[in-house]
C-alpha positions as CSV (number, residue, x, y, z in Angstrom):
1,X,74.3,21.0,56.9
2,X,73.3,17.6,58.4
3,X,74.6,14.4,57.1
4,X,73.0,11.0,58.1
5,X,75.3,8.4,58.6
6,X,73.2,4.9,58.6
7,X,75.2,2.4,59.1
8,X,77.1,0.3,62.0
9,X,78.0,1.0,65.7
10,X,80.6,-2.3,66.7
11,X,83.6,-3.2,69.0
12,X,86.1,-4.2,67.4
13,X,88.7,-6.7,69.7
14,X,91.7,-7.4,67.9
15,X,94.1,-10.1,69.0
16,X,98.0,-10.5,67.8
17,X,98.9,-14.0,67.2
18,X,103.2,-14.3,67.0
19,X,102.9,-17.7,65.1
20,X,101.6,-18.6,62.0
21,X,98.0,-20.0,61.1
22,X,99.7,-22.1,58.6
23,X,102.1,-23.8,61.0
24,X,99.1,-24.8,63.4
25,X,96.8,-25.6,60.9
26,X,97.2,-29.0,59.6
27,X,96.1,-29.7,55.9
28,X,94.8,-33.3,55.8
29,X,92.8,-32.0,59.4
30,X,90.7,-29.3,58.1
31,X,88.2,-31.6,58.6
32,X,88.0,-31.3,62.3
33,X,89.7,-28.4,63.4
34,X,90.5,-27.9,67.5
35,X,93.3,-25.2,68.0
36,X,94.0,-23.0,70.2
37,X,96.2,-19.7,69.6
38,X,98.2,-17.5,72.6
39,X,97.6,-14.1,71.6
40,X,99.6,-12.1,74.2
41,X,98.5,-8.7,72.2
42,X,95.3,-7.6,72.2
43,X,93.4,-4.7,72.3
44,X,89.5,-3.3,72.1
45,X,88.6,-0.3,69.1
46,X,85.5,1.7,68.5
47,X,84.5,1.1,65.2
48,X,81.2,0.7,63.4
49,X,81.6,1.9,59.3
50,X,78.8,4.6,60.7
51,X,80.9,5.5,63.8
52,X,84.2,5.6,62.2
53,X,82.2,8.0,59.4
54,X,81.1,10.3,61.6
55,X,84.3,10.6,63.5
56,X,86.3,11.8,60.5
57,X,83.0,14.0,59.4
58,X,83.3,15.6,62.9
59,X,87.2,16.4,62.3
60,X,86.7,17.9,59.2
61,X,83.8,20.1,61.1
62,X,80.9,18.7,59.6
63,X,77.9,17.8,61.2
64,X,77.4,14.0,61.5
65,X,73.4,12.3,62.6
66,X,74.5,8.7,63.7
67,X,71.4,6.6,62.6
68,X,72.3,2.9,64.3
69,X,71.9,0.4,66.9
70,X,73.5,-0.9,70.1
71,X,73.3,-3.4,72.7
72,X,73.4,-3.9,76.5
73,X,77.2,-3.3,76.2
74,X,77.0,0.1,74.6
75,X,76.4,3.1,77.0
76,X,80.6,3.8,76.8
77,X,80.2,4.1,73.0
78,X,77.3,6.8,73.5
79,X,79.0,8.3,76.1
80,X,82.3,8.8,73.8
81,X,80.1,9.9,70.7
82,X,78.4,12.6,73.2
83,X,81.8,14.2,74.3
84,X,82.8,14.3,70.7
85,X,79.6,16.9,70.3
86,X,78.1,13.8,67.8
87,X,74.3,13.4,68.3
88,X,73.0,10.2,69.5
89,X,69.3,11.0,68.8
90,X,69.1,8.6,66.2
91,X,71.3,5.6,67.9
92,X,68.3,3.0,69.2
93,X,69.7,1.2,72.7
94,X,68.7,-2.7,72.5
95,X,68.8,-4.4,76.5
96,X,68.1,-8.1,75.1
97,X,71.2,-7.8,72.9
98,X,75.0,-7.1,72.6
99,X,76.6,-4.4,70.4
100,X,77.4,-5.9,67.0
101,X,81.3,-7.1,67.8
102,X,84.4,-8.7,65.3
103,X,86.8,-10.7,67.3
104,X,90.0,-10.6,64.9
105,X,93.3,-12.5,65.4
106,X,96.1,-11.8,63.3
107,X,99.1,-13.9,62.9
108,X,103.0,-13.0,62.1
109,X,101.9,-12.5,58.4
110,X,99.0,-10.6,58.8
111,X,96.6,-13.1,58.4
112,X,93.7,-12.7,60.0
113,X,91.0,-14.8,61.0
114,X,87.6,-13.1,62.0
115,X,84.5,-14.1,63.8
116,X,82.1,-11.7,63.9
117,X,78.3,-11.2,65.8
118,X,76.1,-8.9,64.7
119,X,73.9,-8.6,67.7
120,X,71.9,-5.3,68.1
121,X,72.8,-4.2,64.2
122,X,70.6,-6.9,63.0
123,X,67.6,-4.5,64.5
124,X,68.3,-1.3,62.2
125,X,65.7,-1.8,60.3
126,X,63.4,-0.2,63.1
127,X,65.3,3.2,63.0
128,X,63.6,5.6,60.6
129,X,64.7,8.0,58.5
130,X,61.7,10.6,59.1
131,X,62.6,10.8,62.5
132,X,65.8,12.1,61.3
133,X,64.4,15.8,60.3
134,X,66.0,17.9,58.1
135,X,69.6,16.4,56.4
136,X,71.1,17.9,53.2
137,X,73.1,14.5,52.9
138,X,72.7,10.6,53.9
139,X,75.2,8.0,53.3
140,X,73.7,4.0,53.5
141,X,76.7,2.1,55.0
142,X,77.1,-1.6,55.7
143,X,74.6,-2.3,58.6
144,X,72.1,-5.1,59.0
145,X,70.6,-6.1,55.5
146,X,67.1,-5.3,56.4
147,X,68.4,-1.8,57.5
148,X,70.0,-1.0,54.6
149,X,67.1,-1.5,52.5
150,X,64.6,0.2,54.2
151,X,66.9,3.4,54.9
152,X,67.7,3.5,50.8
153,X,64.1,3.4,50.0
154,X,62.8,5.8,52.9
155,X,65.8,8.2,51.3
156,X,65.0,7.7,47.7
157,X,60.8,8.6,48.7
158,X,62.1,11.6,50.7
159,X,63.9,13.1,48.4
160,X,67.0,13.0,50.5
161,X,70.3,12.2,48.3
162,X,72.3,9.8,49.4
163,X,75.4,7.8,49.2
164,X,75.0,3.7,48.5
165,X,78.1,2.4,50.0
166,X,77.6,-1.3,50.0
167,X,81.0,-2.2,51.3
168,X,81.1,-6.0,53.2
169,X,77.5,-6.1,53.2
170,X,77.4,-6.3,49.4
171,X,77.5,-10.4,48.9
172,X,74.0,-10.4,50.9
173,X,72.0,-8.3,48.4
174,X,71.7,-10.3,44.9
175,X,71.9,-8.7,41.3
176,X,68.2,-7.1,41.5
177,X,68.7,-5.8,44.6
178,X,71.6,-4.0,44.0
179,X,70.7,-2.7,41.0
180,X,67.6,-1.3,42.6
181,X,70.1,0.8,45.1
182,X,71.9,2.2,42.2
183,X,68.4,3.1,40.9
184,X,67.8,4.9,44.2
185,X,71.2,6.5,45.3
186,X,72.5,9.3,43.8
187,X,76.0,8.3,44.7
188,X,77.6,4.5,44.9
189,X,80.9,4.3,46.6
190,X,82.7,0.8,46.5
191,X,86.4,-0.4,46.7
192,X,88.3,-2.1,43.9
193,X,87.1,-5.4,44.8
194,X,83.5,-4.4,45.7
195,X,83.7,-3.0,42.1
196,X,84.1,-6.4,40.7
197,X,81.6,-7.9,42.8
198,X,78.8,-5.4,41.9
199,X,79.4,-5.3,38.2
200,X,79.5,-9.1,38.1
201,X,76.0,-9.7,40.4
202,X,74.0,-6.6,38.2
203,X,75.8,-7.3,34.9
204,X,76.7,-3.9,34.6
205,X,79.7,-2.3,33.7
206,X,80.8,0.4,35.9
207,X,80.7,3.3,32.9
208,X,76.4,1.6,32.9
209,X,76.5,1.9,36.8
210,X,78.2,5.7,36.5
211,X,75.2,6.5,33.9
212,X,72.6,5.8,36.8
213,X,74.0,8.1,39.7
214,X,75.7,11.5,39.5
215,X,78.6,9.9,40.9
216,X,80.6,6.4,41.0
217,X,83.6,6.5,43.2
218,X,85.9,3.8,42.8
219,X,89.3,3.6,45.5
220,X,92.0,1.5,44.6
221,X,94.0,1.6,47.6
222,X,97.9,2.6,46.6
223,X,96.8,3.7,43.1
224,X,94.3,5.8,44.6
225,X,90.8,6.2,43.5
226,X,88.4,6.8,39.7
227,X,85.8,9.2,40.0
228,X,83.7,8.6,37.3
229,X,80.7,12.0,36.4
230,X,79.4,12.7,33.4
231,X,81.9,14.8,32.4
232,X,84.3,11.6,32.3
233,X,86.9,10.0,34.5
234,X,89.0,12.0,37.2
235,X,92.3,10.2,38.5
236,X,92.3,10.9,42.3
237,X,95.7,10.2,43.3
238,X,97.3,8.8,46.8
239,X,98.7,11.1,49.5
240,X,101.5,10.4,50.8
241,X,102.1,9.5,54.3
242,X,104.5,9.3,57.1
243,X,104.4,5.8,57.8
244,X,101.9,2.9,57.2
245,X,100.3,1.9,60.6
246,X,97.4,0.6,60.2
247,X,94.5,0.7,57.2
248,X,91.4,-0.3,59.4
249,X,88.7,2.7,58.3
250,X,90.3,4.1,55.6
251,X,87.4,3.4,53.5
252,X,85.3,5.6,56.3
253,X,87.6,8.1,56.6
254,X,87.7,8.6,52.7
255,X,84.2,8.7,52.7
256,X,83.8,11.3,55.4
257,X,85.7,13.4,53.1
258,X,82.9,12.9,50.2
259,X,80.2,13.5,52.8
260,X,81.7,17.0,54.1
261,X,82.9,18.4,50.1
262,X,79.3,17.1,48.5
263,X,77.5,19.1,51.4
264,X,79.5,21.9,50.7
265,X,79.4,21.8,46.9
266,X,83.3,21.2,46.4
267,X,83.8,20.4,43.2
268,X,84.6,17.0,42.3
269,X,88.5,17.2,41.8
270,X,88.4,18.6,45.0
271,X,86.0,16.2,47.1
272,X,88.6,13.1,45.7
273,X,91.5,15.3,46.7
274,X,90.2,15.8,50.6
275,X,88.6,12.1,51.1
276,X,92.1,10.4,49.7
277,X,94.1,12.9,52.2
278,X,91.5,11.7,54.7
279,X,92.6,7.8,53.9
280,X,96.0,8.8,54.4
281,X,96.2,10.3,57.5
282,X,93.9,7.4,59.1
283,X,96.0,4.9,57.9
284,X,99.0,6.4,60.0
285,X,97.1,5.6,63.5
286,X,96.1,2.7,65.1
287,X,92.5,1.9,65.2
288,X,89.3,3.5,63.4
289,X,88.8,6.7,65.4
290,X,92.5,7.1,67.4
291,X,94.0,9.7,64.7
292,X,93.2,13.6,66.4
293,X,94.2,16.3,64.1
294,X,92.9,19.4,64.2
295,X,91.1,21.4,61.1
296,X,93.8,23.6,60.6
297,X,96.0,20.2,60.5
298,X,94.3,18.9,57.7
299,X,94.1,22.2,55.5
300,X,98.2,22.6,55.9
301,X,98.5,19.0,54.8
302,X,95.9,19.5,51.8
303,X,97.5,22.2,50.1
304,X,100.8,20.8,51.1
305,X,100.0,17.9,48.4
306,X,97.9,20.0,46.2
307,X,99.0,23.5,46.4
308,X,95.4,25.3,47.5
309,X,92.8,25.1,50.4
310,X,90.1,23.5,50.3
């Protein structure tokens, strides 16, 4: 039970600032800003929304097809995808450009300032979803804007369901456009504040949105997530954790946990149940892909906070 993941292969290189941006930034001198920060911390993450997906698909046992792009700079990221038993048939190799790469510096209060270069993602629109074969499942996850487009529609006229999961790339589609990948998807997974942004750009309200896809799923961070079917609203609730390390890819990991309970027909109760235990153990490593547990791991802990298996 294949699920195609199309979305974005990056580096992520993330720098620790101990000051503050607001001490060093002056306000009259915004104007003409030269500053420099020491950032004795640093250190360099696999991440990608498509590669942080498939990572938590794989842990859960599913079967994750990468469809995405790299650069000159990305034969370790293959190579780490290939010992992890994830395919890389559909990951196109670009020599004449660099793997799409955020540079992020944070500061003492967690500020962060991020410059990001999208390099070899801005070519996903030449990967094709026919060449995938047979999938039971695709998701559509933030990747270049030309990408995303022509992976929804090449979905939508193959017949292969999919998840429209706009998350940052969402302020580069306008209203029509976005409506048009509700139209298409049979799922649309946002955050709270993607939420607000969708239903202001295609002046719908999210029960209208609901009424077009089989699915909207709606995560609210700490208060946990809305499913919203057409047998009404489900509460998904938060698990809790150990600690609170780091939330970089929770949205990923909770949307691995979708991907593997839709392809295996879970009911809905149970698909919110799995992808918000996903969040919560990913937010209690460092990184996107760093957290290792194994299958059986993750069963204990889901009927630890729900009292079954899934």
């Amino acid at each position: 039970m294949t699920s195609l993941i199309c979305g974005s292969l990056a580096f992520d290189t993330i720098m620790s600032f101990h000051g503050r941006f607001s001490e060093a930034l002056l306000a009259d001198q915004l104007h003409k800003i030269n500053v420099a920060f020491l950032v004795p911390g640093i250190r360099r993450e696999y991440g990608g929304c498509a590669g942080n997906i498939a990572y938590n698909l794989k842990l859960l046992g599913g079967d994750p097809l990468i469809m995405a792009t790299l650069g000159q700079d990305g034969a370790p990221y293959v190579e780490r995808l290939q010992a992890q038993g994830i395919s890389t048939r559909c990951i196109r190799s670009y020599e004449d450009a660099y793997t799409a790469q955020a540079f992020i510096t944070t500061d003492a209060d967690n500020n962060q300032i991020t410059a990001f270069h999208p390099g070899a993602m801005s070519s996903s629109h030449h990967n094709k979803v026919k060449e995938a074969g047979e999938v039971k499942l695709a998701i559509i996850a933030p990747d270049g804007r030309d990408g995303m487009i022509e992976h929804a529609r090449d979905c939508a006229a193959l017949g292969i369901p999919f998840i429209f999961d706009p998350g940052q790339g969402l302020p580069m589609f306008s209203g029509a456009e976005l409506t048009q990948f509700i139209d298409m998807a049979t799922y649309v997974a946002v955050n709270d504040y993607e939420a607000e942004l969708l239903t202001e750009r295609t002046g719908l309200s999210l029960q209208e949105i609901s009424d077009r896809v089989s699915a909207l799923v709606v995560t609210r961070g700490e208060q946990g997530a809305e499913i919203f079917t057409a047998d009404g609203k489900l509460d998904i609730p938060v698990v809790k954790v150990n600690q609170v390390v780091d939330p970089t890819g929770c949205g990923d990991a909770f949307r691995a946990g979708m991907l593997f309970g839709l392809t295996r027909e879970m009911d809905w109760m149970t698909i919110g149940r799995l992808a918000s235990l996903m969040g919560a153990i990913k937010i209690e490593s460092q990184g996107g892909q760093n957290h290792a547990p194994s299958l059986d791991e993750i069963e204990q802990r889901f009927q630890q906070a729900f009292g079954y298996r899934f």
